[in-house]
GUNUTOR-817656 format. One line per field, with one value per residue (C-alpha): residue number from 1; x, y, z. Coordinates in nm, 4 decimals. Layout:
N
tormar <- (NUM|...)
xx <- (X|...)
yy <- (Y|...)
zz <- (Z|...)
***
This chain:
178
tormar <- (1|2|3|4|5|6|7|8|9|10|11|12|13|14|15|16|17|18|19|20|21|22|23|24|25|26|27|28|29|30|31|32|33|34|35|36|37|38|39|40|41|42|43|44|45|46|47|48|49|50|51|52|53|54|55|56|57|58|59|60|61|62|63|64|65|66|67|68|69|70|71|72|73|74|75|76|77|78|79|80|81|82|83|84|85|86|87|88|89|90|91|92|93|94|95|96|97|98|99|100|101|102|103|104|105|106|107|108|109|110|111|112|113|114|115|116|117|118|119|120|121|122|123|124|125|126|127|128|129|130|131|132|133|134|135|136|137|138|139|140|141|142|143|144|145|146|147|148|149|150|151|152|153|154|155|156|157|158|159|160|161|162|163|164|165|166|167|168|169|170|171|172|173|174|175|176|177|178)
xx <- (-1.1036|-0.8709|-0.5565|-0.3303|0.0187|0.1313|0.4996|0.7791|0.8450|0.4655|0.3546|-0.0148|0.0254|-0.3361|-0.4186|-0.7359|-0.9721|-1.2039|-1.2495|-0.9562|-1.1839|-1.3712|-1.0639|-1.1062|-0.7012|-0.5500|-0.4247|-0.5155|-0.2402|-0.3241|-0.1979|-0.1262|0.0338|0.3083|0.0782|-0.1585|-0.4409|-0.6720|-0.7054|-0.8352|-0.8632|-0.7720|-0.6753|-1.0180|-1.2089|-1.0205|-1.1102|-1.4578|-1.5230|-1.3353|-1.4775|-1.3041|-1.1146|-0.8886|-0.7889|-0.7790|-0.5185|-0.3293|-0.2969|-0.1153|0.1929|0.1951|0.3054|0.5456|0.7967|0.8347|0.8746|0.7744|0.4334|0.2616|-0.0064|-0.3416|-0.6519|-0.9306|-1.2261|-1.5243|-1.3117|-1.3089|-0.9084|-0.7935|-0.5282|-0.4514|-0.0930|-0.0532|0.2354|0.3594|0.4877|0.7049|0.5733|0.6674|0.9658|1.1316|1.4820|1.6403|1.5826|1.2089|1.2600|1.4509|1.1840|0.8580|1.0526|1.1770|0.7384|0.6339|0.9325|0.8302|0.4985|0.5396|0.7570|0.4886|0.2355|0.4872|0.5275|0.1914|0.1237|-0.0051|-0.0281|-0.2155|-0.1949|-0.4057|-0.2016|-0.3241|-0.0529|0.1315|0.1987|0.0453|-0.2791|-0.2564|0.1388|0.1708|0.4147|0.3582|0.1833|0.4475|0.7572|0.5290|0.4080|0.7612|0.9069|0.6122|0.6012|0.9474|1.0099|0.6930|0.8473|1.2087|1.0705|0.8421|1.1515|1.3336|1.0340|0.7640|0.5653|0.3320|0.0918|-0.0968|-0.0117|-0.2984|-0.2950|-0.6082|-0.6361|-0.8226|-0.8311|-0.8218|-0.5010|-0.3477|-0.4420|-0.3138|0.0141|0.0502|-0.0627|0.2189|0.4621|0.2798|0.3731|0.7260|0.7760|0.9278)
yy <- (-0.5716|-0.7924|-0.9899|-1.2327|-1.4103|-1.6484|-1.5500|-1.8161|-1.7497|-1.8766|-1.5328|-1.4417|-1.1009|-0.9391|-0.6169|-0.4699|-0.1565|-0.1087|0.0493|-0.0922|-0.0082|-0.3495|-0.5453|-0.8621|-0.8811|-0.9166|-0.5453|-0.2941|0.0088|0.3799|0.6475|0.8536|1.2016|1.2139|1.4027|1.0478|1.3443|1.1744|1.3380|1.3461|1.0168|0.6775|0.8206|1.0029|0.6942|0.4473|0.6734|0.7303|0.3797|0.2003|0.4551|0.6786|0.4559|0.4310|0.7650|0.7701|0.5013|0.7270|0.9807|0.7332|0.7947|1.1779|1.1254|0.8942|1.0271|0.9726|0.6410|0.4497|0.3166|0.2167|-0.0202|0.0488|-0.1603|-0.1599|-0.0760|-0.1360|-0.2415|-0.6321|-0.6164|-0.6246|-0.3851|-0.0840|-0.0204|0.3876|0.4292|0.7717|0.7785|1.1070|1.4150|1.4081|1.6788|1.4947|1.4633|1.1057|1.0517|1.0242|0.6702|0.5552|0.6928|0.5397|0.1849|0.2320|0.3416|-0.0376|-0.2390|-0.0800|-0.1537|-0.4992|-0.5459|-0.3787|-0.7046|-0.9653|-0.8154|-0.8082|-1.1414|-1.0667|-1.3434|-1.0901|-0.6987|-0.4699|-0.1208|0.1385|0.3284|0.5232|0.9345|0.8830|1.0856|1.4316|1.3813|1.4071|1.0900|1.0155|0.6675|0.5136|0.5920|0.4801|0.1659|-0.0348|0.1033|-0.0414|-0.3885|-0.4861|-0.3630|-0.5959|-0.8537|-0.8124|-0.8834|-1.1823|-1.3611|-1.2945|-1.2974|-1.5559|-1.5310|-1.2997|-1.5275|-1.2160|-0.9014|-0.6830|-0.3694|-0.1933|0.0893|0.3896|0.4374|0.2106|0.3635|0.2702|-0.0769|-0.1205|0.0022|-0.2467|-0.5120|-0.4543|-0.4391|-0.7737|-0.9831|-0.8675|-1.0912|-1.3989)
zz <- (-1.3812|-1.2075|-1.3430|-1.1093|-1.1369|-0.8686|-0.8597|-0.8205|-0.4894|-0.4606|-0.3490|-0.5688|-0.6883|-0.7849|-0.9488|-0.9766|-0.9611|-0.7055|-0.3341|-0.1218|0.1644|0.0524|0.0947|0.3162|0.3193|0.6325|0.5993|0.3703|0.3421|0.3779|0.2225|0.5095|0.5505|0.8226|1.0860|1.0411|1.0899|0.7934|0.4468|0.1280|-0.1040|0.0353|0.3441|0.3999|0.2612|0.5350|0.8154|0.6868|0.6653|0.9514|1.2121|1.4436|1.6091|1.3620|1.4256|1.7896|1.7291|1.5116|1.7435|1.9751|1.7371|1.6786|1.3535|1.1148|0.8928|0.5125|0.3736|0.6968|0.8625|1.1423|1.1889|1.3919|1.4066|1.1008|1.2830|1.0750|0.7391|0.6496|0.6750|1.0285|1.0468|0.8312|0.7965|0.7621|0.5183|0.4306|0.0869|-0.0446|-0.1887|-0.5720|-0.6322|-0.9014|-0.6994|-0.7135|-0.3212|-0.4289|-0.5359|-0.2457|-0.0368|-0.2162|-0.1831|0.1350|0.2128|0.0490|0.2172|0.5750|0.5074|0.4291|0.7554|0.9416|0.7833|0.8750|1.2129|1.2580|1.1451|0.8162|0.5379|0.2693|0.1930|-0.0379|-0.1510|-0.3378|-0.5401|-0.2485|-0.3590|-0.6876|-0.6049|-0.4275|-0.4092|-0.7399|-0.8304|-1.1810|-1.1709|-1.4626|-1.2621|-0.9363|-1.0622|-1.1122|-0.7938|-0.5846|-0.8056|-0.7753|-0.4086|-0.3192|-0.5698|-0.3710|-0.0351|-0.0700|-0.2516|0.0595|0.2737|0.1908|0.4394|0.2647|0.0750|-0.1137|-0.2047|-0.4211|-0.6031|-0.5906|-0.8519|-0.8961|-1.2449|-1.5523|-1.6928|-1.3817|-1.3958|-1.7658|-1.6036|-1.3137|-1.5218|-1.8071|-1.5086|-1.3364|-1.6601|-1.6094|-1.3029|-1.1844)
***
């Protein structure tokens, strides 16, 4: 499934399911934890699939705290970087939502700086950090939607989703958008 909406800022927002290790965007985001030691989920799949060099990379940074990211190369992925972004651990505390924004705005200032004109994300936390995908979903759409109406230099941003109820959710909040 995949719906878009070319925002009036001229930036294409897509959302989809599928494997964002298949992404031929010029970055795909990671899920990472804040040692960047790999994982489970999109984190394990990235490193499985771009190679090890991904991780030696990683270990170049001895770590990243939460709600900030570094980029490395993509290895053997289609994108060509992967921008490891370290989203919060779900407590239910109001900082929560400050930090998964802060986790897609540093990401998409990593892209830029890197030269980036298109980014895939999988919904950061949502998985094994337990951040309910509703209260997930419109933090990461309108933080995107924020900075590519301030920064349009990002041409493409997609959402690639797991699960079909998570789709149906980014797509109600895609149609929201200007």
């Amino acid at each position: 499934m995949i719906r878009r909406k070319t925002l009036e800022c001229g930036t294409l927002f897509v959302v989809l399911t599928g494997d964002i290790t298949a992404q031929a965007t010029d970055a795909i985001v990671n899920a990472a934890n804040s040692r960047l030691a790999g994982g489970g989920g999109v984190d394990g799949a990235i490193h499985a699939k771009g190679g090890p060099e991904i991780m030696a990379e990683c270990r170049k940074f001895g770590g990243c705290p939460t709600g900030y990211a570094v980029v490395t190369g993509a290895g053997r992925l289609k994108a060509k970087h992967v921008i490891h972004a370290v989203g919060p651990i779900y407590s239910g505390l109001t900082d929560d939502a400050r930090l998964l924004a802060l986790t897609y705005k540093k990401s998409l200032e990593c892209a830029v700086k890197s030269g980036c004109k298109s980014v895939s994300f999988p919904s950061i936390s949502t998985g094994a950090y337990g951040y309910p995908p509703a209260d997930a979903c419109p933090i990461a759409m309108k933080t995107c939607h924020d900075f590519v109406n301030d920064n349009p230099v990002i041409e493409e941003i997609h959402f690639v989703l797991f699960s079909d109820p998570d789709f149906a959710l980014y797509v109600e909040q895609l149609e929201e958008l200007k």
